[in-house]
C-alpha positions as CSV (number, residue, x, y, z in Angstrom):
1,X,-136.6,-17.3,-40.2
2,X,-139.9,-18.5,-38.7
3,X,-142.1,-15.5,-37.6
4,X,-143.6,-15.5,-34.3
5,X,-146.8,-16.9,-33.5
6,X,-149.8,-14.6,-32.3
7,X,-149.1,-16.6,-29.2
8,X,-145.3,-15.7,-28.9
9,X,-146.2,-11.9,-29.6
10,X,-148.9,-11.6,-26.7
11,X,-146.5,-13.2,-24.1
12,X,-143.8,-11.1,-25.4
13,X,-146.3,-7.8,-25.3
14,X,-146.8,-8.7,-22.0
15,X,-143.6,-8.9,-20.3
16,X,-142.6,-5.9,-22.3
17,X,-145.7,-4.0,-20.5
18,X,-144.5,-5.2,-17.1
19,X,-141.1,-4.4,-17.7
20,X,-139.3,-7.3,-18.1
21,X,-136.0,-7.8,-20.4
22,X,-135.2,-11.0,-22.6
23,X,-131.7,-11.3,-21.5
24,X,-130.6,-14.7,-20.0
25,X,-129.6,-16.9,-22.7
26,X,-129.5,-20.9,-22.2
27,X,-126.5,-20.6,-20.4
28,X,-127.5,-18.1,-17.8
29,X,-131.0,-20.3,-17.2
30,X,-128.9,-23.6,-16.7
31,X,-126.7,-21.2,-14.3
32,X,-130.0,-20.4,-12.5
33,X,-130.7,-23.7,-11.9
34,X,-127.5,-25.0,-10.9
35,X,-127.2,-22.1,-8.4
36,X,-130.0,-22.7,-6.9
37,X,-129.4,-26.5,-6.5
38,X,-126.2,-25.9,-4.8
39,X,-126.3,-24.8,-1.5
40,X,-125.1,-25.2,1.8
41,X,-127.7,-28.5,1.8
42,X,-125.1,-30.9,0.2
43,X,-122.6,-30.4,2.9
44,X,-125.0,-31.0,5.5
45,X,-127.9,-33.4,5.2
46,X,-125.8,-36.6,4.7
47,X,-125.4,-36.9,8.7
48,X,-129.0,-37.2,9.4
49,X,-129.7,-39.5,6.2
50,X,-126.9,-41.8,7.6
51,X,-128.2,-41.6,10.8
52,X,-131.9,-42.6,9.4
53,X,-130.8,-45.5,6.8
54,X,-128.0,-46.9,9.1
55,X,-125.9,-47.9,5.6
56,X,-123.7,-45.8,3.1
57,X,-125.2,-48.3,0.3
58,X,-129.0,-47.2,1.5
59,X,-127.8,-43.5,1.7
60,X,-126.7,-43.5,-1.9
61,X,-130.1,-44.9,-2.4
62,X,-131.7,-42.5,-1.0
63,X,-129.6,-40.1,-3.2
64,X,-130.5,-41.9,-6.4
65,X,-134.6,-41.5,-5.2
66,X,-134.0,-38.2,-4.7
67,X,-132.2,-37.7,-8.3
68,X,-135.1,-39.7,-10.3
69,X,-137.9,-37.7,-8.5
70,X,-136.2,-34.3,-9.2
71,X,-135.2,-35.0,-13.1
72,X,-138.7,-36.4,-13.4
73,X,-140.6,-33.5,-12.1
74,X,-138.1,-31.4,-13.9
75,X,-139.0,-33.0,-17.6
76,X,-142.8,-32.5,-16.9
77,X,-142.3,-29.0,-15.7
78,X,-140.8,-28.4,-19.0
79,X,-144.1,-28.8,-20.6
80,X,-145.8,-26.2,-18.4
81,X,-143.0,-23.8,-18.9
82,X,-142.5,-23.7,-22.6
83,X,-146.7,-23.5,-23.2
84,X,-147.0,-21.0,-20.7
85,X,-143.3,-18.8,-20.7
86,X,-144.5,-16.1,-18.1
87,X,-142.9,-14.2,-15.1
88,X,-144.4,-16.1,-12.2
89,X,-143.5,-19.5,-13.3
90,X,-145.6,-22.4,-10.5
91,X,-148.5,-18.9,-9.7
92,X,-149.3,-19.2,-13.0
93,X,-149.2,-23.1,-13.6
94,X,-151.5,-24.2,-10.7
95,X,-153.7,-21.3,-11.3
96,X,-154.7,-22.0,-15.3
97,X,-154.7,-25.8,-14.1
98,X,-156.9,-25.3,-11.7
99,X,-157.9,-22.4,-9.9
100,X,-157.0,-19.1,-9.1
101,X,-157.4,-19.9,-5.3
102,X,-154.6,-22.5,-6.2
103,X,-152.6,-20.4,-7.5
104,X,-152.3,-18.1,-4.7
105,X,-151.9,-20.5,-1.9
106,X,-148.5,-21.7,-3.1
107,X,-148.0,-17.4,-3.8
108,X,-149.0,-17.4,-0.2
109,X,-146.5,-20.6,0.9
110,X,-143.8,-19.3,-1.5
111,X,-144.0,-16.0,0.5
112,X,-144.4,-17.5,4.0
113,X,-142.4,-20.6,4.2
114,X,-141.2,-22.6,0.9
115,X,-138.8,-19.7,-0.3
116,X,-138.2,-18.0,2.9
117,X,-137.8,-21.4,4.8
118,X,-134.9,-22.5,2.2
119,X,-133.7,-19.1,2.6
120,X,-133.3,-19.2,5.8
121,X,-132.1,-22.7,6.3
122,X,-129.3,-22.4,3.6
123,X,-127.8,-19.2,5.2
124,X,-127.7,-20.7,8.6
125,X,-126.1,-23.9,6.4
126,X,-123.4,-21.6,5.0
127,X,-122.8,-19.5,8.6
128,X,-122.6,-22.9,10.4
129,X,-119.2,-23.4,8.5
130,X,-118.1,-20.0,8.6
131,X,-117.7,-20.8,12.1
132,X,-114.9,-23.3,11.1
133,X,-112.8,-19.9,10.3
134,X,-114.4,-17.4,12.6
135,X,-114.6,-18.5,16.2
136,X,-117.3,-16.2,17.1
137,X,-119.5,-17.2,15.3
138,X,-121.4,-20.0,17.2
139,X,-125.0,-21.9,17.2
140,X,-123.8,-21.8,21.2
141,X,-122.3,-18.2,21.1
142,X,-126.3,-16.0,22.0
143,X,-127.4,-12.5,21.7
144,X,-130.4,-13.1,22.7
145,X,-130.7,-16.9,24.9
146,X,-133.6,-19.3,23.4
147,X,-137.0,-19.2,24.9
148,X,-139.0,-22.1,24.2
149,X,-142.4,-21.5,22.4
150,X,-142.7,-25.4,22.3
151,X,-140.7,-28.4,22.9
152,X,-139.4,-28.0,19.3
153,X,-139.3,-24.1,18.7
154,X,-137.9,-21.3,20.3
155,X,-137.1,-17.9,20.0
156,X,-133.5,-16.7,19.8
157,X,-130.7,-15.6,18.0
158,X,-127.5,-16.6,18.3
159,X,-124.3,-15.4,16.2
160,X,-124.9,-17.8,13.5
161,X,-128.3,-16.5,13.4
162,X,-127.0,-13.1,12.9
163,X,-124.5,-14.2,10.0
164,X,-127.4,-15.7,8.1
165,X,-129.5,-12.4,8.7
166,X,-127.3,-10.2,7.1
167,X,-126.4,-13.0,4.5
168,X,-129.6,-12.8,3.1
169,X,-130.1,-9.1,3.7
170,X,-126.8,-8.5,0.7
171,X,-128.4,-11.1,-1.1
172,X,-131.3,-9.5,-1.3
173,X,-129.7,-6.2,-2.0
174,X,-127.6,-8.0,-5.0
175,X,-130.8,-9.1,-6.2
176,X,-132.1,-5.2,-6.3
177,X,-129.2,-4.3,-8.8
178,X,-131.1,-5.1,-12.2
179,X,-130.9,-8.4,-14.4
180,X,-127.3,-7.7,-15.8
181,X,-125.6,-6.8,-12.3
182,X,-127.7,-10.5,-11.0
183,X,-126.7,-12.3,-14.0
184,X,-123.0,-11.5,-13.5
185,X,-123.2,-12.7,-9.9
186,X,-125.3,-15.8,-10.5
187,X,-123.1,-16.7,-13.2
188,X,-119.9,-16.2,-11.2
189,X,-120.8,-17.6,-7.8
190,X,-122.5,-20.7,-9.4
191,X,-119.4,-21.8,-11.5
192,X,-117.3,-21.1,-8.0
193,X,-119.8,-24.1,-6.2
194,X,-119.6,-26.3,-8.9
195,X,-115.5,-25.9,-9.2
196,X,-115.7,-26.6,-5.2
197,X,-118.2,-29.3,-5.2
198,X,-115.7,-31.0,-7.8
199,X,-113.0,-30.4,-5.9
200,X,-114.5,-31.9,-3.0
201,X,-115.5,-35.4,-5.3
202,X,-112.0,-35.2,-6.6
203,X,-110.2,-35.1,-2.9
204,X,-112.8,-37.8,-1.9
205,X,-112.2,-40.6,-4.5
206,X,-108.5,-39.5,-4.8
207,X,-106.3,-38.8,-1.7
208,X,-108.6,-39.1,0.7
209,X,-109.8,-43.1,-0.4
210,X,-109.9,-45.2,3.0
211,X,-109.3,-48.3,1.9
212,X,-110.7,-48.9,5.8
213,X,-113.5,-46.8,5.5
214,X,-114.4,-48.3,2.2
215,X,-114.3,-51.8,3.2
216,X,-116.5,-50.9,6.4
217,X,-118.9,-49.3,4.3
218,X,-119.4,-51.6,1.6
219,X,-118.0,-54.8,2.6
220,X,-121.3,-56.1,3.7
221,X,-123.3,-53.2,1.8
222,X,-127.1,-53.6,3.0
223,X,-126.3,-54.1,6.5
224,X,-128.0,-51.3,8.6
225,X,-126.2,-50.8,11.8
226,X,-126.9,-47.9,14.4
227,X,-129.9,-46.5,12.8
228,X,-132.3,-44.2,14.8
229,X,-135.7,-45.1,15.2
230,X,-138.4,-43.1,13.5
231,X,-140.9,-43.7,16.5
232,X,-140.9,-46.8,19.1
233,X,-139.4,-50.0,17.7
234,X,-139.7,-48.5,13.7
235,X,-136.3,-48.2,12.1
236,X,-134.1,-49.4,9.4
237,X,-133.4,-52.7,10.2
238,X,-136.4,-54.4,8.7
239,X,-138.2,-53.9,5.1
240,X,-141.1,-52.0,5.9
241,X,-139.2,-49.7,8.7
242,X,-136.5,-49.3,5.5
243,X,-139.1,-48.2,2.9
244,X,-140.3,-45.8,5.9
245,X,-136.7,-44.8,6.8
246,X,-136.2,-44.0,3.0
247,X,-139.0,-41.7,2.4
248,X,-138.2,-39.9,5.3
249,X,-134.6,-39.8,4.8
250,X,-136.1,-37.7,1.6
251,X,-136.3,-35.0,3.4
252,X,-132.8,-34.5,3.7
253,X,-132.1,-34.9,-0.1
254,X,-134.7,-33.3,-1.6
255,X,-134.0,-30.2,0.7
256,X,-130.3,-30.0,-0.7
257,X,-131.8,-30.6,-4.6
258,X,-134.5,-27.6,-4.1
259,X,-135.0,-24.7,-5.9
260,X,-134.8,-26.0,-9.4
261,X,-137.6,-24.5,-10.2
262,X,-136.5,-21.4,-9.6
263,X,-136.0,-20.6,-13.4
264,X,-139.3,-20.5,-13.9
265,X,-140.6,-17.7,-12.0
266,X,-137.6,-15.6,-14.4
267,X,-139.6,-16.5,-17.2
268,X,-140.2,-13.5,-18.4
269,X,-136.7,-12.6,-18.6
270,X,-135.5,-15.6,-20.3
271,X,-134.1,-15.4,-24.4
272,X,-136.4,-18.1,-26.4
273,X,-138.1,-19.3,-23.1
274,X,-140.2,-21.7,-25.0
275,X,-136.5,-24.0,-25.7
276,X,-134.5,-22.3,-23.2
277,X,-136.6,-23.3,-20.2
278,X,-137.3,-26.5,-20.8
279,X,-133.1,-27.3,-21.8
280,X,-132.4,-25.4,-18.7
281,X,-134.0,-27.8,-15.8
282,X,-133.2,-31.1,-17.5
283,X,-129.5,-29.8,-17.6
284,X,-129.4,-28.3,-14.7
285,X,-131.4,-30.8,-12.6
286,X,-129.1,-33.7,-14.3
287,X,-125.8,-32.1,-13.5
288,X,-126.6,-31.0,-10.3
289,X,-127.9,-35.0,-8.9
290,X,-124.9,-36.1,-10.2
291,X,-122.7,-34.3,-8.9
292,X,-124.8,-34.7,-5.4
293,X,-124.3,-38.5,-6.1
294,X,-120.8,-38.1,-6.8
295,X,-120.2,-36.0,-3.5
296,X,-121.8,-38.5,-1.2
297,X,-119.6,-41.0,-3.2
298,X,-116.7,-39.1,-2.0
299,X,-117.7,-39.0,1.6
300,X,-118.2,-43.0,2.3
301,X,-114.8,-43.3,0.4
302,X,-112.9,-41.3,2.8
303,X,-115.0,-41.5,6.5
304,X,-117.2,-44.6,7.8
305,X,-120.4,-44.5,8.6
306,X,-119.7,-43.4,11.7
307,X,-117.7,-40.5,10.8
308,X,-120.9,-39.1,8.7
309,X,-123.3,-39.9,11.4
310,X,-121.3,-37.9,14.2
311,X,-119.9,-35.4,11.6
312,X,-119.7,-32.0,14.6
313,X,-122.7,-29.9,14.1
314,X,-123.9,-32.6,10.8
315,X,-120.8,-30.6,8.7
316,X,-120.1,-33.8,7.1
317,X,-118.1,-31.9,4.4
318,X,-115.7,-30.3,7.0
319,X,-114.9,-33.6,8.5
320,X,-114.5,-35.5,5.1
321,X,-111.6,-32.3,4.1
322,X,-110.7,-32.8,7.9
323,X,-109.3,-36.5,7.0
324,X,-108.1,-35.6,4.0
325,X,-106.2,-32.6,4.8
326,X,-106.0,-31.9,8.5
327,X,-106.6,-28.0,9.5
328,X,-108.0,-27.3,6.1
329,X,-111.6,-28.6,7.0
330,X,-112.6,-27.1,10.7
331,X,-138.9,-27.1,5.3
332,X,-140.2,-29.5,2.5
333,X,-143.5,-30.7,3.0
334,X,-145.3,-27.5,1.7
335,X,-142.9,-27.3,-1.0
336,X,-143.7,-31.2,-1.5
337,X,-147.6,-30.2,-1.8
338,X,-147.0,-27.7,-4.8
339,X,-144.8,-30.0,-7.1
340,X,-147.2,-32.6,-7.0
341,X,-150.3,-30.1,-7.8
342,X,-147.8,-29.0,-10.5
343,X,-147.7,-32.2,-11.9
344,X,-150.7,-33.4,-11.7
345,X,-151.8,-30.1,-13.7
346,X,-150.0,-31.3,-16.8
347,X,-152.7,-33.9,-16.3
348,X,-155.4,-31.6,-16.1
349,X,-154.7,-28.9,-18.8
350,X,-153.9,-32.4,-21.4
351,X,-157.8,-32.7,-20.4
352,X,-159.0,-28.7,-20.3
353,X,-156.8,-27.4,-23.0
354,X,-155.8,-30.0,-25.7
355,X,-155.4,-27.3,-28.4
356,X,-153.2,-25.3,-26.5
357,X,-149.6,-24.9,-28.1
358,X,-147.2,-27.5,-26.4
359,X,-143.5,-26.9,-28.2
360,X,-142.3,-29.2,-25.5
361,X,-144.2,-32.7,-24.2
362,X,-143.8,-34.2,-20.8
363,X,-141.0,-36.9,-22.0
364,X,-142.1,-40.2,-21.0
365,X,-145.8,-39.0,-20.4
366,X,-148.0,-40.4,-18.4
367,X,-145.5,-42.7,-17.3
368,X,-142.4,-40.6,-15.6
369,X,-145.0,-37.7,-14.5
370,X,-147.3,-40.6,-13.0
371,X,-144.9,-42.2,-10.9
372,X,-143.5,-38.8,-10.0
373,X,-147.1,-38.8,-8.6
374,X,-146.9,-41.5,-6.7
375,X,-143.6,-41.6,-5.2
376,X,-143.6,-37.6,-3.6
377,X,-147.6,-38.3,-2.7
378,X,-146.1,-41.5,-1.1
379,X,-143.2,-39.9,0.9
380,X,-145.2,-36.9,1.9
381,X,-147.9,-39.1,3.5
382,X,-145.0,-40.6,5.3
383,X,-143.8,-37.2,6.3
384,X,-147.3,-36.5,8.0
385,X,-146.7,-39.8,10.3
386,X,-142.9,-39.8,11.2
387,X,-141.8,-36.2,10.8
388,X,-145.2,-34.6,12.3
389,X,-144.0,-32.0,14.5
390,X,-142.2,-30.0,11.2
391,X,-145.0,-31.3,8.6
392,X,-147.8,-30.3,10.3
393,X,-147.0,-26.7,11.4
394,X,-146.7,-26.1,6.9
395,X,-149.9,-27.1,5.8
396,X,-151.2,-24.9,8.5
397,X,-149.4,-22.1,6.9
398,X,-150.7,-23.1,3.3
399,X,-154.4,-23.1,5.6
400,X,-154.1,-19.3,6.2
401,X,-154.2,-18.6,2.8
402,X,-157.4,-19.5,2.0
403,X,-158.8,-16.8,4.2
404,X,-156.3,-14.3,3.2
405,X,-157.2,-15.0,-0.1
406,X,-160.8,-14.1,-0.1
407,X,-159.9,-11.4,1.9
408,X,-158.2,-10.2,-0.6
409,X,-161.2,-10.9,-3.5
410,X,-163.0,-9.1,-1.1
411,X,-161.4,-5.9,-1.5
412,X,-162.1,-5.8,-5.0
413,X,-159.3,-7.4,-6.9
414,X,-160.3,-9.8,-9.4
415,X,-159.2,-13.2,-8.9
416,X,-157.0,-14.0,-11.2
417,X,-154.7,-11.5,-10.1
418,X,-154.2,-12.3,-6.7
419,X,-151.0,-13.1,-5.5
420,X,-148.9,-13.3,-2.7
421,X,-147.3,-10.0,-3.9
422,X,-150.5,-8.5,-4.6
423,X,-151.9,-9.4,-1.3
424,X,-149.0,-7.9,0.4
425,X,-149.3,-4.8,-1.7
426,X,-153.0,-4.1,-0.9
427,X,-152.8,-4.7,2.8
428,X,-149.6,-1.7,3.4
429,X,-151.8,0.5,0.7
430,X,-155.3,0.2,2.6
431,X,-156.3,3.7,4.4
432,X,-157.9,3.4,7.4
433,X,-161.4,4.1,5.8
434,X,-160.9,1.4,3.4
435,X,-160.4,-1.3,6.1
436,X,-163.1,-3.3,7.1
């Protein structure tokens, strides 16, 4: 048996310290992954990407972008988790790559938006449907009516607002429980999606084919018809508004294929993280865009393009069961911002730290994690043009971390140790004559 490298003992010395147990095998990582893939996302999004591209063909596209940009950035991930297999997972990345500042402004947009945001978005996702069931529950049905804090938000909270509240508070108890009680729960909820997501792509490309809906969809397969515009006189119908419509149409898909990197904030709880990891997100990430594909597949087989594009309240699932069976059926930019710094610090640390242990290499580098590079820098600058009013609002957020950040050095914490967490820590422990 090989013996551990004085590397492989420090890291394991120092999850043991914090308190960490090595008890998700390959398995349970890939189950990580897939789980948090698999959300209410899938069911949703492909309404507003067919309303965008204007073509089931240009959707599936879209799909296919979205699969090579998250497998890509999955790969080169794998060399920053297996040379540096610690709790934290993108903290820690971004702040050996580059700074410590770095480091805790995606802490910071973790905290404030990226995590919460998905959070948040998925539970409403998931409450929207159980509205199929439960008539109460209602985007229309309010506690408390909207008031409008601008011409895009507001302030309310409505009974599907509610449901996703208390969603997330049990899921957040669940996660309380300990590793073994989570592990059980991941493992059984995530094989439940995939068994329905396959059920869904079964139903789809079996009894519910549309020989109709197929021939409408792909009998003249590039054609764009009834496409929105993306501002005055820009929209699908002509090659640059089509590379424009499919960036932004990215939104959509790479909303539904996030969290993937999930796995590696576990780290430290992860059996022989230095293979495990690495297996675990080009698995998971693999199955998971497939099946995505597949599912999308399944919907342009059994609706038209129509159908997707007016799917009631975007629930393009529900109405694809709907036809199949009737009466069975009824935000990214900041994230976008920290995967390419990630990235782009397996360029950096090949420079600053060519010595350091790599078990796993960036397959394909610096081709696939170069053109990673380019294509999400590429849609995100088309993100801050088209889609300003959401973009905008999240790089202000990742702006309020830099002062909160030297706020935080300021109190006396050194600087590699700042995070989110930390921050948040300091700030409820401060007594009053330790405030500025």
């Amino acid at each position: 048996m090989t013996r551990p490298t004085t590397s492989d003992r420090s890291v394991g010395a120092k999850e043991a310290e914090e308190g960490f147990v090595r008890s998700l095998g390959l398995f349970d990582s890939v189950m990580v992954v897939v789980g948090a893939m698999i959300g209410s996302g899938i069911f949703l999004v492909s309404a507003d990407m067919s309303r965008i591209l204007g073509s089931a063909s240009w959707v599936l596209v879209a799909w296919g972008i979205a699969a090579l940009l998250t497998v890509a950035a999955a790969l080169s991930y794998g060399e920053l988790a297996a040379m540096m297999p610690r709790a934290g997972g993108q903290y820690v990345y971004l702040r050996e790559a580059f700074s410590p500042l770095a480091g805790f402004l995606y802490g910071w947009t973790l905290f404030t938006v990226i995590q919460t945001g998905t959070a948040a978005a998925v539970c409403v996702g998931f409450a929207r449907y159980a509205g199929l069931w439960v008539p109460g529950i209602s985007e229309e049905t309010y506690l408390i009516a909207p008031t409008h804090l601008t011409q895009t938000y507001a302030v309310s909270l409505s009974t599907t607002q509610l449901l996703a509240i208390a969603v997330i508070v049990l899921l957040t108890w669940i996660n309380t429980r300990g590793i073994e009680y989570g592990r059980l729960i991941q493992n059984v909820f995530t094989t439940g999606k995939v068994g329905a997501l396959v059920a869904l792509i079964a139903l789809g490309l079996g009894m519910g084919w549309n020989s109709d809906a197929v021939a409408s969809n792909f009998g003249d397969p590039w054609n764009v018809r009834n496409a929105v515009d993306l501002a005055p006189g820009v929209n699908a119908t002509d090659g640059v508004g089509l590379l424009l419509a499919l960036a932004v149409a990215q939104v959509g898909a790479l909303f539904a294929a996030d969290a993937w990197n999930n796995i590696t904030f576990t780290a430290g709880e992860v059996r022989n993280p230095r293979r495990n990891i690495p297996l675990s997100l080009a698995a998971g990430t693999g199955i998971v865009m497939l099946l995505f594909l597949l599912a999308n597949l399944s919907y342009f087989t059994t609706l038209p393009l129509e159908g997707v594009q007016q799917a009631p309240a975007d629930r393009v699932a529900a109405a694809t069961l709907e036809s199949i069976l009737p009466g069975l059926g009824g935000v990214v930019s900041a994230a976008l911002v920290f995967y390419i710094l990630t990235v782009a610090g397996i360029f950096r640390l090949r420079r600053t730290k060519p010595d350091e242990p790599r078990p796993y290499r960036a397959l394909g580098y610096p081709y696939v994690p170069g053109l990673y590079l380019l294509a999400a820098t590429a849609i995100l600058l088309t993100l801050f043009v088209y889609r300003a009013s959401t973009t905008w609002p999240g790089m202000a957020i990742v702006a309020l971390g830099v002062p909160v950040y030297f706020v935080a050095v300021r109190f006396g914490r050194p600087a590699d140790t700042v995070s989110a967490g930390s921050v948040a820590t300091d700030v409820y422990s401060l007594r009053p004559s330790e405030k500025p």
